[in-house]
C-alpha distance (Angstrom), angle and dihedral (degrees) to the residues before:
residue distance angle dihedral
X1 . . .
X2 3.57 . .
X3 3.51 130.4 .
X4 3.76 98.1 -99.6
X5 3.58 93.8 43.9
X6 3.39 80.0 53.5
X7 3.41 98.1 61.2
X8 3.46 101.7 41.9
X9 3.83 90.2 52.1
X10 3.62 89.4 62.1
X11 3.85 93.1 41.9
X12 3.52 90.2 58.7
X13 3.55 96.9 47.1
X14 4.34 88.4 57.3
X15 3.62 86.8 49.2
X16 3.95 88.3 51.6
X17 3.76 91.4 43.8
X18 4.08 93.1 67.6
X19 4.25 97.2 58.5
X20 4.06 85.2 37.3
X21 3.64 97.9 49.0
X22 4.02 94.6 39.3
X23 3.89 93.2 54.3
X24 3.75 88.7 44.6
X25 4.14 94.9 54.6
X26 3.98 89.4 45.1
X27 3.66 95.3 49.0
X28 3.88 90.9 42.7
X29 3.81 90.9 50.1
X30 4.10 89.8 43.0
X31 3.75 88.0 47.0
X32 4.15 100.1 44.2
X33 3.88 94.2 36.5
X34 4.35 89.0 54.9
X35 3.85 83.2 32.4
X36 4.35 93.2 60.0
X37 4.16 86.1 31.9
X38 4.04 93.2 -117.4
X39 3.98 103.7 140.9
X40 4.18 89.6 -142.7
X41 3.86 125.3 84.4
X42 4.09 111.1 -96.7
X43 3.27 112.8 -134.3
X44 3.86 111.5 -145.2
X45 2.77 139.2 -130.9
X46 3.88 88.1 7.6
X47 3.79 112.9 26.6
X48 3.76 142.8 57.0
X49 3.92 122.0 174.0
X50 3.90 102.8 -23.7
X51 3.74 119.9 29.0
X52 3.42 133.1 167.1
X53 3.81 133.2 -129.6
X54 3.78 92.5 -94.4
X55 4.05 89.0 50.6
X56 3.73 93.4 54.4
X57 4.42 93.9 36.5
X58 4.46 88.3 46.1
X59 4.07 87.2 45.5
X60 3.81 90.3 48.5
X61 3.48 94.6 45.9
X62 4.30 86.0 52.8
X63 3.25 92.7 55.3
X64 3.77 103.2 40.9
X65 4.10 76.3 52.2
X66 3.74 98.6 56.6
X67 3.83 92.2 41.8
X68 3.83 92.1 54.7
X69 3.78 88.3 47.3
X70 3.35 89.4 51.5
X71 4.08 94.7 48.2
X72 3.46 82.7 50.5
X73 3.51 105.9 61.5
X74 4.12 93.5 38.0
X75 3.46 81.3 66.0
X76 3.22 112.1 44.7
X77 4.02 82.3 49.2
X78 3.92 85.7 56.5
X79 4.02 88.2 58.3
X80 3.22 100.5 49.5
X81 3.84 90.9 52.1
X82 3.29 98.2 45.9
């Protein structure tokens, strides 16, 4: 793989990592709020009952972090396989 390829590869993978980590911190904070039995959304890592907008945008952002990171190293595995 080339270095271009290269680069796109991981570009797409960032721009994958926003939907992916989005869905994951809604249906974390669905799951964990019905989980405790409080009838709001839980913000995590940074929320519980009442959050504010920054809570909910700085929890996003986490999570949208940790799924890139995650992206990242599947494929960087998948090239060194190949």
């Amino acid at each position: 793989m080339n270095k271009t390829n290269n680069i796109i590869v991981h570009a797409l993978g960032l721009m994958l990592a926003v939907p992916v980590g989005i869905v994951i911190y809604f249906v974390l904070g669905i799951a964990i709020a019905y989980w405790i039995g409080i009838g709001r959304f839980y913000s995590l890592p940074l929320g519980a009952e009442h959050i504010s907008d920054t809570d909910i945008f700085v929890s996003a952002l986490f999570w949208i972090g940790l799924s890139g990171i995650v992206i990242q190293l599947m494929f960087r595995k998948k090239k060194r396989a190949a």
